[in-house]
C-alpha positions in Angstrom: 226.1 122.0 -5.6 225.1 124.9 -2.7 225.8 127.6 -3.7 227.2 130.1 -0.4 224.9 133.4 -1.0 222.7 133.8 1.7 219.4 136.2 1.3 220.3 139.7 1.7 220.2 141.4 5.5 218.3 144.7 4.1 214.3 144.6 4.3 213.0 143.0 1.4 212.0 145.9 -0.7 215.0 147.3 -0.2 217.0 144.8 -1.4 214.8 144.6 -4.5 215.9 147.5 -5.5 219.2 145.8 -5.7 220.8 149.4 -4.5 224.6 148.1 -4.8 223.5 148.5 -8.7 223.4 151.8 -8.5 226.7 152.1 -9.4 226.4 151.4 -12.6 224.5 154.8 -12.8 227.4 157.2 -11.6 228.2 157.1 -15.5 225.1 160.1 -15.3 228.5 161.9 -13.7 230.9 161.3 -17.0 230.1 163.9 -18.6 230.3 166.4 -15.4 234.2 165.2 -15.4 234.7 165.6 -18.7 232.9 168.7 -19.8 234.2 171.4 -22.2 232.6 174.0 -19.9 234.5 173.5 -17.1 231.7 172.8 -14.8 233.0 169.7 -12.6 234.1 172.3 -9.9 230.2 174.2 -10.2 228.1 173.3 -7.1 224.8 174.0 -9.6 226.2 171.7 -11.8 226.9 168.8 -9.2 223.0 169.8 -8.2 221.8 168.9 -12.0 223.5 165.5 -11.8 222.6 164.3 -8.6 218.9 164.8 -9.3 219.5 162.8 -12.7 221.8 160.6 -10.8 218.7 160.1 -8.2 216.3 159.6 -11.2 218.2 157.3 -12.9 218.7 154.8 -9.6 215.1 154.5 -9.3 214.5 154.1 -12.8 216.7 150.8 -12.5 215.3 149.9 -9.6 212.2 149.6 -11.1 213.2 147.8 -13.9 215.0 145.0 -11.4 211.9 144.8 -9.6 209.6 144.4 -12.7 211.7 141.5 -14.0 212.0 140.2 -10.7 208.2 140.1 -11.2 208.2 138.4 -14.1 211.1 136.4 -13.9 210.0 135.0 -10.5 209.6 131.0 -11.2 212.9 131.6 -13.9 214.9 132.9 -10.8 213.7 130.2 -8.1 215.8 127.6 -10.1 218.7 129.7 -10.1 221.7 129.2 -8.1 221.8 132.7 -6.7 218.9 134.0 -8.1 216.7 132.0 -6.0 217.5 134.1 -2.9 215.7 137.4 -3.9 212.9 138.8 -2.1 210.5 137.8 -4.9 211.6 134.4 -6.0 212.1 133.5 -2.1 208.9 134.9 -1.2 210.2 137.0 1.2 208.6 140.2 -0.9 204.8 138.8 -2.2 203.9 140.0 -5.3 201.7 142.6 -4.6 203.9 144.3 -1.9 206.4 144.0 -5.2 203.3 146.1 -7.6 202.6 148.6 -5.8 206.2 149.6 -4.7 207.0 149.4 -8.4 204.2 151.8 -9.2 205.5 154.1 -6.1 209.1 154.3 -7.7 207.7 155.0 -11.4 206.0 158.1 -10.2 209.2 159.1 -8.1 211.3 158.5 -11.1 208.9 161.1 -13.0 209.3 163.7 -9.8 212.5 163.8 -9.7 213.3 163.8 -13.2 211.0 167.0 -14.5 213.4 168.7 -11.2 216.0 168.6 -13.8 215.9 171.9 -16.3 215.4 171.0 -19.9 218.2 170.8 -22.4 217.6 172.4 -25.9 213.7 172.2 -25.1 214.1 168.7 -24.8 212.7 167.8 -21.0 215.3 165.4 -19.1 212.6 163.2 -18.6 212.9 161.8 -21.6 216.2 160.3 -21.0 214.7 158.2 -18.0 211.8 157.5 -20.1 214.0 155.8 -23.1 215.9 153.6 -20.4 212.4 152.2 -19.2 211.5 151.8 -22.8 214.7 150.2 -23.9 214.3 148.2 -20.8 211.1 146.9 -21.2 211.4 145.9 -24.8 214.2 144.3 -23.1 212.3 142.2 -20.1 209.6 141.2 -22.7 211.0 140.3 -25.5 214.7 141.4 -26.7 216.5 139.7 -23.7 215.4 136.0 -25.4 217.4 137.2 -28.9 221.0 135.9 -28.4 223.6 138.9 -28.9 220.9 141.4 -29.1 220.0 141.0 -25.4 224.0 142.1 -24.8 223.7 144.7 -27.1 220.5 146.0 -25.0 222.7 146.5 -22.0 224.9 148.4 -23.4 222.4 150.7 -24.5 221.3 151.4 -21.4 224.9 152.6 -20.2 225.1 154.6 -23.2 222.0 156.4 -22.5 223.5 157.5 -18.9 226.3 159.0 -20.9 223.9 161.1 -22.6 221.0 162.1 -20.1 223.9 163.0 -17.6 225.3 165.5 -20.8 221.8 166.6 -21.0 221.6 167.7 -17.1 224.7 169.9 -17.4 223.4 170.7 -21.5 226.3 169.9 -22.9 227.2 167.5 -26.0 228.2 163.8 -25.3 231.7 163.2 -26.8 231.3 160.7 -29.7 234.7 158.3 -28.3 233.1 158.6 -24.6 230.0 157.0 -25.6 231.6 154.5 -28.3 233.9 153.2 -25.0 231.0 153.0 -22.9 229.4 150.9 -25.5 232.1 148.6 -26.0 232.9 148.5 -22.3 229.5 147.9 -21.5 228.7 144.8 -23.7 232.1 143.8 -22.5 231.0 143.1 -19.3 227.3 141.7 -20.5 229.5 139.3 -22.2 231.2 138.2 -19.1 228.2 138.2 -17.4 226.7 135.5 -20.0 229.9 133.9 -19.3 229.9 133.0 -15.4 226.2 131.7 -15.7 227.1 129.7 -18.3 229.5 128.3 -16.3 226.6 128.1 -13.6 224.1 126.1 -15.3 225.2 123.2 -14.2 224.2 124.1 -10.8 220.5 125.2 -11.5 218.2 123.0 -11.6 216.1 123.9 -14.8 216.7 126.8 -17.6 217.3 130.4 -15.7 217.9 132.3 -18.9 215.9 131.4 -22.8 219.2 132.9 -24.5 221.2 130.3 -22.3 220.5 127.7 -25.1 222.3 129.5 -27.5 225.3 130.6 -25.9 228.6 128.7 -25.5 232.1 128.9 -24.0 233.8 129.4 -27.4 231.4 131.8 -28.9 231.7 134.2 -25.6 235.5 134.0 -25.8 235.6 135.4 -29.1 233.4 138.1 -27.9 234.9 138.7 -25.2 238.5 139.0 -26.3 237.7 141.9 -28.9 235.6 143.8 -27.0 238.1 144.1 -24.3 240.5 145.4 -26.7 238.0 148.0 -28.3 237.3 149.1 -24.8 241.1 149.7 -24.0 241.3 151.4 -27.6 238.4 153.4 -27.8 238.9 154.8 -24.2 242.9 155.6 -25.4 241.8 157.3 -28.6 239.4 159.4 -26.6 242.0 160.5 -24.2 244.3 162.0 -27.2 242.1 162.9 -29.8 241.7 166.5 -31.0 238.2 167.2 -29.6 239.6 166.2 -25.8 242.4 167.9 -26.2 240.8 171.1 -27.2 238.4 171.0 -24.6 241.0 170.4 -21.7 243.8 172.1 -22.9 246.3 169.1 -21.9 246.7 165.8 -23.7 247.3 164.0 -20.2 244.5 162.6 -19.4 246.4 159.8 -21.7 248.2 159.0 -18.5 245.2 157.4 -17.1 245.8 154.8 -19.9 247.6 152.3 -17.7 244.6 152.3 -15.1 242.2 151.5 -17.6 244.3 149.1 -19.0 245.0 147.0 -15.5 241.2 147.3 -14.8 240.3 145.8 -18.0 242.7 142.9 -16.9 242.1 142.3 -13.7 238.4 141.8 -14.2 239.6 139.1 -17.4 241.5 137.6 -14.4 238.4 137.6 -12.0 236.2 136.1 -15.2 238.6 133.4 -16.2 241.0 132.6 -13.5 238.0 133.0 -10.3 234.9 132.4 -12.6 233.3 135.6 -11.5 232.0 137.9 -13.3 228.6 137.7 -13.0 227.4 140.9 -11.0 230.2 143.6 -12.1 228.9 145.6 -9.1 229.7 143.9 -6.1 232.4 142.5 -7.5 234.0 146.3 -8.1 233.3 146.6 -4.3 234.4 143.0 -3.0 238.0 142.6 -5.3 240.5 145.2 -3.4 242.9 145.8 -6.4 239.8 146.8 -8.5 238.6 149.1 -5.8 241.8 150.4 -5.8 242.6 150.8 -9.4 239.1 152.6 -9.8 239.9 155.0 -6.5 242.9 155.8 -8.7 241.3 156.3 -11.6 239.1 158.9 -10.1 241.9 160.5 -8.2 244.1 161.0 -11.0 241.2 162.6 -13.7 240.2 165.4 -10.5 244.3 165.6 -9.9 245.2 166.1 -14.1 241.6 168.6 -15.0 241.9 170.2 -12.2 245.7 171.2 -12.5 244.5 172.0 -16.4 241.8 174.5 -15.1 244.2 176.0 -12.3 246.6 176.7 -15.4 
């Protein structure tokens, strides 16, 4: 069966950087929202976090581009996959190099921009991702659960480098959630190509093999719960409180909560779910919901730092 996802308008190179990922790396602002030092409001601050921000999109691009690279004759049997610049042949290879090599040293430019926390240099933050990443590409992603577990990683460490930008200290139930949530969604993600295989017309992923609809579903299910709790025990748990002076941010709760669903909805009910960030940009009630969110954090901090 066709599948309707035509090549991408953008130039080639640009849409190997797969920039509607990018996204995923505003979680380098999370801690700038939810900082003890009240710095969300601080135009240096905002400053620090762009340029990790910045660092971090380029670091990911590179990473899509070098397993774009590799994964080139993997991706051409794919459904959708088949359509990138690489595995299409719309990018050649060596165009593909050397813009990879071009993006590493801007990664490195931008990140030593960023002032060292604790005489710890902010580039090591970008450097773990590409390390985490490439272990990853090479040889973690063909270890079933482990290459879910990976992902998640990598969200965590944007958690952290974007506390290191601002130098201040990660909360421990902010980076549990963004684990949980995180390999959440990886899970879902295994869980529409699954559901896609039949459509490709040879093996697009080596852990593929070992994954099944019942074994994701029991994945799934917890970790949607743990995401939901970990996030609600953040929001009322002594070290937030202290820091904002309120307990309200439990209000955003219900958001959360409806977000969580709605993508279970999208996942089981519309069998998406396989890229989490156009689908937060194509489904209205989740570009809504997460408009909300953001409106209603800036709304309940910022009433707590005006009393």
């Amino acid at each position: 069966m066709e599948t309707k996802n035509p090549p991408s308008m953008m130039p080639p190179f640009v849409a190997a950087m797969r920039p509607h990922q990018w996204v995923k790396n505003l979680l380098v602002m999370a801690p700038l929202a939810f900082t003890p030092k009240g710095l969300m409001f601080e135009p240096s601050a905002w400053a620090q976090v762009l340029l990790a921000f910045a660092a971090f999109c380029l670091a990911a691009s590179s990473i899509y581009l070098l397993n774009d690279i590799v994964d080139r004759e993997e991706d051409a049997r794919h459904p959708k996959k088949r359509h990138r610049p690489i595995a299409s042949g719309r990018l050649p290879v060596g165009v593909a190099r050397a813009q990879l090599v071009v993006q590493l040293v801007l990664t490195a430019a931008l990140s030593l921009q960023v002032p060292a926390s604790h005489d710890v240099p902010f580039l090591v933050w970008p450097l773990a991702y590409l390390t985490l990443n490439l272990a990853y590409s090479f040889w973690l992603k063909r270890m079933v659960v482990i290459d879910c577990m990976c992902i998640a990683l990598g969200f965590q460490l944007r958690v952290q480098a974007g506390a290191a930008a601002i130098d201040v200290a990660a909360s421990h139930w902010l980076l549990l959630c963004t684990f949980f949530f995180a390999l959440f969604l990886a899970f879902c993600k295994r869980y529409e190509e699954l559901s896609r295989q039949s459509e490709a017309s040879g093996r697009t992923r080596a852990t593929m093999e070992d994954y099944t609809a019942s074994f994701l579903n029991m994945m799934i299910g917890p970790l949607a719960a743990l995401s939901i709790l970990s996030y609600s025990l953040y929001t009322v748990s002594p070290e937030t409180v202290k820091t904002h002076g309120t307990d309200r941010l439990m209000f955003t709760v219900p958001i959360v909560t409806y977000g969580v669903f709605r993508y279970l909805f999208l996942v089981y009910r519309k069998q998406e779910g396989g890229d989490p960030a156009r689908l937060l940009f194509r489904d209205v009630p989740l570009l809504v919901s997460g408009a909300a969110y953001g409106l209603l954090v800036l709304l309940l901090l910022r009433r707590t730092g005006l009393g």
